[in-house]
C-alpha positions in Angstrom: -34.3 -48.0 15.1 -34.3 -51.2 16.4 -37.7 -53.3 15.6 -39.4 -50.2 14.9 -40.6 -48.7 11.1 -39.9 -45.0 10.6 -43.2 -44.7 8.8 -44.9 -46.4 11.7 -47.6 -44.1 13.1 -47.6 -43.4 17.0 -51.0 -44.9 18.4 -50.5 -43.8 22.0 -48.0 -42.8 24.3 -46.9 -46.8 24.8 -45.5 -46.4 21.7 -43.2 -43.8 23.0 -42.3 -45.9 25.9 -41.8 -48.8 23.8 -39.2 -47.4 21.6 -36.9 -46.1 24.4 -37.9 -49.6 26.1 -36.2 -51.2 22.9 -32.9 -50.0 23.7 -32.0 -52.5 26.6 -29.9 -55.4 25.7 -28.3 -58.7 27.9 -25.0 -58.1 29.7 -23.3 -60.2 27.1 -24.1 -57.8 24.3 -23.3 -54.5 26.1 -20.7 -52.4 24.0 -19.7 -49.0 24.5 -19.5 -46.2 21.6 -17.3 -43.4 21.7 -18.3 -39.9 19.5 -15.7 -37.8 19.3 -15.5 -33.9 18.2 -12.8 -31.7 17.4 -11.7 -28.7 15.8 -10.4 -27.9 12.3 -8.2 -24.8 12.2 -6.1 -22.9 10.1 -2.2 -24.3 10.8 -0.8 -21.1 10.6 -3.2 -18.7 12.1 -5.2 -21.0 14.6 -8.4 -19.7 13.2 -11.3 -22.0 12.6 -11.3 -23.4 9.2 -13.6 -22.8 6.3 -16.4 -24.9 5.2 -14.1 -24.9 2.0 -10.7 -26.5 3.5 -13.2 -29.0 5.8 -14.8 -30.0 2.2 -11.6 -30.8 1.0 -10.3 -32.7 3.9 -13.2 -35.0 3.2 -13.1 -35.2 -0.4 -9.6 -36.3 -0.1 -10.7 -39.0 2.1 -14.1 -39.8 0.2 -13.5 -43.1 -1.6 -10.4 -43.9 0.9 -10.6 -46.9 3.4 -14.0 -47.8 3.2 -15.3 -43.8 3.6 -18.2 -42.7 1.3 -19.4 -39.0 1.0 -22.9 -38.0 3.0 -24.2 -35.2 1.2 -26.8 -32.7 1.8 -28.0 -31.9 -1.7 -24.8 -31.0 -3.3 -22.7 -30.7 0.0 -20.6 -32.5 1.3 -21.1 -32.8 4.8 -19.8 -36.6 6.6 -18.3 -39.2 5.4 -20.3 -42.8 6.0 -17.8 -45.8 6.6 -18.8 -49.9 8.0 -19.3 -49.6 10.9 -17.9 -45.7 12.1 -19.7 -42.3 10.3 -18.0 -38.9 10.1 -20.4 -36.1 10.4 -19.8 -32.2 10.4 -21.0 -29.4 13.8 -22.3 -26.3 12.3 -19.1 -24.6 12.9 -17.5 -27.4 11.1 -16.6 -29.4 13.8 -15.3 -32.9 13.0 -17.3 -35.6 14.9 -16.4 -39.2 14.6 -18.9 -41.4 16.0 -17.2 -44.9 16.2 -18.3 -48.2 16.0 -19.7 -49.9 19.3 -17.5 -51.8 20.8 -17.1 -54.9 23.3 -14.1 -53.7 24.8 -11.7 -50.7 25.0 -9.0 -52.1 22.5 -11.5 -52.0 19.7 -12.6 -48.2 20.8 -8.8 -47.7 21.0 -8.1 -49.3 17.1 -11.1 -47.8 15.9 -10.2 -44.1 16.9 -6.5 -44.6 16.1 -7.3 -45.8 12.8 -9.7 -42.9 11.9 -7.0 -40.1 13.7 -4.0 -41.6 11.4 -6.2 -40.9 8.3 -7.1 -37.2 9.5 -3.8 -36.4 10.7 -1.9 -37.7 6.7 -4.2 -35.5 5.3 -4.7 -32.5 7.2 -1.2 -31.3 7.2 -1.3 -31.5 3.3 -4.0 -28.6 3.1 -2.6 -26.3 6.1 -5.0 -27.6 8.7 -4.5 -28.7 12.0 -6.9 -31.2 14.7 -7.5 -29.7 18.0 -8.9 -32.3 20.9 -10.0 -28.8 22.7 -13.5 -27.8 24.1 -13.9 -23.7 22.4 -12.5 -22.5 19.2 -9.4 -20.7 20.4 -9.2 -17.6 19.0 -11.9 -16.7 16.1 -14.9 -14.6 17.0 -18.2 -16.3 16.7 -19.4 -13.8 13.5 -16.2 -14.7 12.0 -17.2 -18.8 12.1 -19.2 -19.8 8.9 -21.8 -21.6 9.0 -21.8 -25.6 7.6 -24.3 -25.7 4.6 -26.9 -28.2 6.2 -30.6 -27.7 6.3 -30.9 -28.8 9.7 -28.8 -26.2 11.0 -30.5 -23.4 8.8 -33.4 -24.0 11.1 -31.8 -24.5 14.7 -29.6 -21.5 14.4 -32.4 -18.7 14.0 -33.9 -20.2 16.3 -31.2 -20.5 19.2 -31.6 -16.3 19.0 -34.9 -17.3 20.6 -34.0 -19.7 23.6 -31.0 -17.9 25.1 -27.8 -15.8 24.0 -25.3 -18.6 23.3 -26.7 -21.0 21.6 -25.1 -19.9 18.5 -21.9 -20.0 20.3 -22.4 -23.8 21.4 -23.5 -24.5 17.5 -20.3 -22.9 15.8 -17.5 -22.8 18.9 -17.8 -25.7 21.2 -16.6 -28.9 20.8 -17.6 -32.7 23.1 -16.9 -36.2 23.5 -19.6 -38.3 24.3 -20.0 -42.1 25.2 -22.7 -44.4 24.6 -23.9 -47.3 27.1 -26.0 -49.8 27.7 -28.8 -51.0 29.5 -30.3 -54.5 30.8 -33.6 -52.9 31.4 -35.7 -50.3 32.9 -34.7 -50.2 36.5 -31.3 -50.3 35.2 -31.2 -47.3 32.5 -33.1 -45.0 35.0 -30.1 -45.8 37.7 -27.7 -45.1 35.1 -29.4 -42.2 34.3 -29.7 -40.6 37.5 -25.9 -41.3 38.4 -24.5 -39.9 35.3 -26.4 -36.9 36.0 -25.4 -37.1 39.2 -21.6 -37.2 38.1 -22.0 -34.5 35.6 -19.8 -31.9 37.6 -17.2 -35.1 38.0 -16.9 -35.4 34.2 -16.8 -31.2 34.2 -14.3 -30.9 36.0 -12.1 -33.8 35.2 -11.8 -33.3 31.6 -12.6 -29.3 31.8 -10.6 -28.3 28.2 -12.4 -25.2 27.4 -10.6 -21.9 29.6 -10.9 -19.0 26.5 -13.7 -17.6 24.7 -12.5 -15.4 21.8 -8.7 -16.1 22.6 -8.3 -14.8 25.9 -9.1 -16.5 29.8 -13.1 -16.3 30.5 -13.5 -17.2 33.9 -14.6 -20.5 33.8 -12.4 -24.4 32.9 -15.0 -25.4 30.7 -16.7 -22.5 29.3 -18.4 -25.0 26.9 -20.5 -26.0 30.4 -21.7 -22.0 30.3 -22.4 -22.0 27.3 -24.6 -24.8 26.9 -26.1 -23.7 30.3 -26.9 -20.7 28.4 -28.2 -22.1 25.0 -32.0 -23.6 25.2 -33.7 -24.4 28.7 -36.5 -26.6 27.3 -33.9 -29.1 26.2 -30.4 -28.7 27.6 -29.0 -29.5 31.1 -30.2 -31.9 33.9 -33.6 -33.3 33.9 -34.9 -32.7 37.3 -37.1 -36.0 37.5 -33.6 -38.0 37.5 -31.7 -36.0 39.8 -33.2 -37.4 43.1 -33.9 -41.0 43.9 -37.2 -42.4 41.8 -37.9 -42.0 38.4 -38.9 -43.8 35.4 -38.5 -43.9 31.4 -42.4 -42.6 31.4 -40.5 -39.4 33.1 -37.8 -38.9 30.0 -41.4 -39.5 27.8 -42.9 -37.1 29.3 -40.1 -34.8 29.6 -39.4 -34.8 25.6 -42.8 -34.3 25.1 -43.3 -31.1 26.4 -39.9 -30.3 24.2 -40.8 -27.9 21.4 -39.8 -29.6 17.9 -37.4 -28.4 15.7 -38.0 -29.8 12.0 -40.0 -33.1 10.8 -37.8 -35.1 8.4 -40.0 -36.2 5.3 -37.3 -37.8 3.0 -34.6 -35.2 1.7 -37.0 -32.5 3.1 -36.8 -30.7 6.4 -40.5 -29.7 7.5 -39.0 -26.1 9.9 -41.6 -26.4 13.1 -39.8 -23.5 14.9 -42.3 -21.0 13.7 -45.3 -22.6 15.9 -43.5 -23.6 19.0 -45.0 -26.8 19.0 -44.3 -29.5 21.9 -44.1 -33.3 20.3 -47.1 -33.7 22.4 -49.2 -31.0 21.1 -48.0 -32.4 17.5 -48.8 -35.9 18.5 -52.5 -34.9 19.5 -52.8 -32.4 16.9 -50.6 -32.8 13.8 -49.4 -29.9 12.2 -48.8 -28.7 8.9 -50.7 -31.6 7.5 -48.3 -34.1 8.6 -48.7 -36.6 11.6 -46.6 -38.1 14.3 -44.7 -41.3 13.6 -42.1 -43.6 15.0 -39.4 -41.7 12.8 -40.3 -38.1 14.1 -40.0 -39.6 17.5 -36.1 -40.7 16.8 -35.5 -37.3 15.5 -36.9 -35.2 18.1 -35.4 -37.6 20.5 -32.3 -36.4 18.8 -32.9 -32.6 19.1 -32.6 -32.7 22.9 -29.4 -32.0 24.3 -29.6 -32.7 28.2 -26.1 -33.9 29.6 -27.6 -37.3 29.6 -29.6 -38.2 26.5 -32.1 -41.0 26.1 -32.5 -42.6 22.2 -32.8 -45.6 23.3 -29.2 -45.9 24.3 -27.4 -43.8 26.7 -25.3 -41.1 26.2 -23.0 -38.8 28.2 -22.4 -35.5 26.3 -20.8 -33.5 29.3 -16.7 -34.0 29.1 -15.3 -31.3 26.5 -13.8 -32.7 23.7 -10.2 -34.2 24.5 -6.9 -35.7 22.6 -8.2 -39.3 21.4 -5.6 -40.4 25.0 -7.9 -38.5 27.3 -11.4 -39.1 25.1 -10.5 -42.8 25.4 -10.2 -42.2 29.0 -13.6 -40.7 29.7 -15.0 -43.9 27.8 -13.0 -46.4 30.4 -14.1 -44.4 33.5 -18.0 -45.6 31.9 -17.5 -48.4 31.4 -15.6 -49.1 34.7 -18.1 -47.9 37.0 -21.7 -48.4 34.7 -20.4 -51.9 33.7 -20.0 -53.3 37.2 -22.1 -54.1 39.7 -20.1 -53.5 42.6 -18.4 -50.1 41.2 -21.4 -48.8 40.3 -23.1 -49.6 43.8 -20.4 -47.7 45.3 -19.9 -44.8 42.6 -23.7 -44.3 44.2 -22.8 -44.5 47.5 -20.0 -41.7 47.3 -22.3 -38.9 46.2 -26.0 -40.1 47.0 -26.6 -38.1 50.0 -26.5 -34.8 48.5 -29.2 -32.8 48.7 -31.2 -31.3 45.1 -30.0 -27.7 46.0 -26.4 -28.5 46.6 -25.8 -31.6 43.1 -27.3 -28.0 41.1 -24.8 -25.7 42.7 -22.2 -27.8 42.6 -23.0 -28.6 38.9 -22.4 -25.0 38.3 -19.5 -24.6 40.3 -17.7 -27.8 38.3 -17.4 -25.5 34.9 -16.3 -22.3 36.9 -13.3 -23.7 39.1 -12.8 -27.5 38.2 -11.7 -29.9 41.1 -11.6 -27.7 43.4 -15.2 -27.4 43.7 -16.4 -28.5 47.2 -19.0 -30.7 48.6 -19.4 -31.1 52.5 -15.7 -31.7 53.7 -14.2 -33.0 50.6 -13.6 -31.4 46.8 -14.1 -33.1 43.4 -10.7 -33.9 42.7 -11.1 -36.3 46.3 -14.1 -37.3 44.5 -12.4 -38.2 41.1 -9.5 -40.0 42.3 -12.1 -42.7 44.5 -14.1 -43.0 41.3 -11.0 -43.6 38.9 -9.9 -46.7 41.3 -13.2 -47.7 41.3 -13.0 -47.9 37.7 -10.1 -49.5 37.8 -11.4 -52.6 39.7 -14.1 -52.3 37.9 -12.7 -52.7 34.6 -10.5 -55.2 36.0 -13.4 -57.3 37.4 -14.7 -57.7 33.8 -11.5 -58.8 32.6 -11.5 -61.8 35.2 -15.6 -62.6 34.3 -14.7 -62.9 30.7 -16.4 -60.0 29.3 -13.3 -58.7 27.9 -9.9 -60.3 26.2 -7.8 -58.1 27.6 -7.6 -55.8 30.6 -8.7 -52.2 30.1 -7.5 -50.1 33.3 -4.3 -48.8 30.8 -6.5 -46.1 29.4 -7.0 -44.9 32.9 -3.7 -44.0 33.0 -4.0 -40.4 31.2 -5.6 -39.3 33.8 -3.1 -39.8 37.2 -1.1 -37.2 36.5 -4.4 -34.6 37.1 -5.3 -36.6 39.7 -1.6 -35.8 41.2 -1.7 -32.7 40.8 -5.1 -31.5 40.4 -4.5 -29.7 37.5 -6.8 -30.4 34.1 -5.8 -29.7 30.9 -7.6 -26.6 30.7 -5.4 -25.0 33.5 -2.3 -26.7 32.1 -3.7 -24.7 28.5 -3.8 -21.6 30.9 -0.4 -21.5 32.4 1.1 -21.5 28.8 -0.7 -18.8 27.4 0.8 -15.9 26.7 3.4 -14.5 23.8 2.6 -14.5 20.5 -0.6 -15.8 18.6 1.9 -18.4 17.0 3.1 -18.9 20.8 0.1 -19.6 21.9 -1.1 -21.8 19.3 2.5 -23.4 20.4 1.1 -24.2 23.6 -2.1 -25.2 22.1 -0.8 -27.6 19.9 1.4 -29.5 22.5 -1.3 -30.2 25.2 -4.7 -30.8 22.5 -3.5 -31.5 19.4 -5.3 -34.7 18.2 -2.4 -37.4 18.4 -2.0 -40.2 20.7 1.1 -39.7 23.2 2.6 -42.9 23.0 
């Protein structure tokens, strides 16, 4: 936490407003961070891997280039490096979450650094790296659970808040990028167009067209899924969908969040059995404990809306993609939300819709991709003015000296959907059928976790 003491106690709701306050920076210390997940499967079967073969993929790397082990009592559960942390989904996703970076390059060395080391020793122990939204074929029951306390706690609970948040916990998979702010007024527009973009960055990187091995319905099930998991604390925040808004609106919006756990040291305090909002806890205490500055980062941590607030900002809505395309999602950002004049016009393109129609056309993004509609044009119309926005945008910063090099080449993943129309989830589609080893083929080909060129 920046300026801020775990310990501190929380004297009044300032405080609260403070801390998320804390996160804005000057222009000439923006960076953008890049976390991405993927899966861990079985070479030969395709079936997600056990906590067993992940422990060993870490221990191998444990002690290598700069990695350290992050245990949870005995297990192994991430791996902590300089300035980039491996961490483990309860399914036993991988997650990197990389360094924060001034420029795309260092995203791009950062992530190709980290997937070289994954892919020498994944091979050796009969695993395989998917860059793909939804375990492909094993059955949620069938998924073990990662041995972490945290997720001891949120699972029983997810039973309680809707009927698949299990399924987002063990079987989905994201990639999410982390921007920044020059102050208030400048976060809450961020916000709100993010949110507004959701069913762009939906559609566009949709990777996620199975649930339990065969076609479901929908490009990104992982969007119905998560629509499906915990209302209190997952989707779009309604105070930031329409013009207006402040950061006293995300306050009060994770206030009336129920909490999951309190962290005291190695200890998880489970608050799932009173149903407590952070503001009932902050007037009330609970279990003999009070509120301070470090429950506040935690909570702030529990909530899952597609935009997230802690203090920076961070878009969790693409699926999780090959390291070309997740690279990709982070340049479309940082094109747009890094300039002035792209980001005045990203607004422009999509400001006049009204509440009704950004929600059903939020839903409609997961279901049937760019070909989702909006007055007389379709998202894939959408996408391709907001990728050449990007484009100039990125290429703005370049001339203005914000970057050493230009940063529109990891655009270029994404032309050939914008083509075509067709994402990788359809492209996953199209391809499967045959044989489990067929399929996993087909998988392999389009989302496993290698760069192209």
């Amino acid at each position: 936490m920046r300026n801020f003491a775990a310990n501190q106690l929380i004297s009044s709701r300032d405080d609260l407003l403070a801390y998320l306050r804390s996160g804005a920076r000057p222009r000439e210390d923006w960076g953008i961070g890049l976390e991405t997940e993927k899966l861990v499967i079985d070479a030969g079967t395709g079936e997600a891997a056990s906590y067993g073969q992940i422990r060993e993929l870490l221990t191998q790397l444990d002690g290598t280039a700069g990695w350290q082990g992050i245990y949870d009592d005995e297990a192994l559960i991430g791996l902590q490096g300089k300035r980039s942390s491996v961490t483990l989904e309860p399914g036993g996703q991988l997650e990197l979450s990389g360094r924060l970076c001034c420029d795309m390059h260092c995203n791009k060395r950062d992530l190709a650094r980290y997937t070289a080391q994954i892919n020498e020793v994944a091979p050796r122990l009969g695993l395989a790296i998917l860059g793909f939204g939804i375990q492909p074929f094993t059955p949620l029951p069938q998924i073990e659970w990662l041995p972490k306390k945290r997720y001891a706690i949120m699972g029983p609970y997810m039973l309680k808040t809707g009927d698949m948040g299990q399924r987002m916990m063990k079987q989905t998979a994201g990639t999410q990028v982390n921007l920044d702010y020059l102050d208030e007024a400048d976060c809450v527009r961020k916000l709100r167009l993010l949110q507004w973009l959701a069913p762009v960055f939906y559609a566009l990187f949709a990777n996620s067209p199975l649930l339990d091995g065969v076609e479901c319905g929908y490009l990104s099930v992982r969007g119905e899924i998560w629509s499906r998991t915990d209302n209190d604390r997952c989707g779009l925040i309604p105070a930031f969908m329409e013009k207006g808004g402040s950061l006293d609106d995300y306050v009060a919006y994770a206030l009336q969040t129920p909490l999951y756990f309190l962290q005291r040291g190695a200890r998880l305090v489970d608050m799932t059995d009173r149903r407590i909002s952070f503001a009932d806890f902050l007037e009330q205490g609970a279990k003999g404990e009070v509120a301070c500055l470090g429950d506040w980062d935690v909570h702030l941590s529990t909530l899952f809306p597609e935009v997230r607030l802690r203090p920076q900002l961070e878009l969790r809505t693409p699926d999780s993609l090959p390291p070309d395309f997740a690279l990709a999602v982070a340049s479309l950002v940082k094109g747009l939300f890094y300039d002035d004049l792209a980001l005045q016009h990203a607004e422009a393109l999509i400001e006049d819709l009204n509440l009704t129609r950004r929600q059903e056309l939020y839903r409609e993004s997961w279901r049937i991709g760019l070909k989702a509609r909006f007055g007389e044009a379709t998202l894939l119309e959408l996408a391709r003015e907001l990728v050449a926005l990007a484009r100039q945008g990125l290429a703005r910063q370049y001339l203005q000296g914000y970057n050493a090099d230009d940063e529109s080449c990891f655009l270029d993943p994404l032309e050939p959907i914008l083509r075509s129309g067709e994402t990788l989830a359809e492209l996953v589609l199209a391809g499967w059928h045959g044989s489990r080893q067929q399929k996993l083929k087909h998988l392999q080909h389009f989302c496993g976790y290698a760069f192209k060129a």
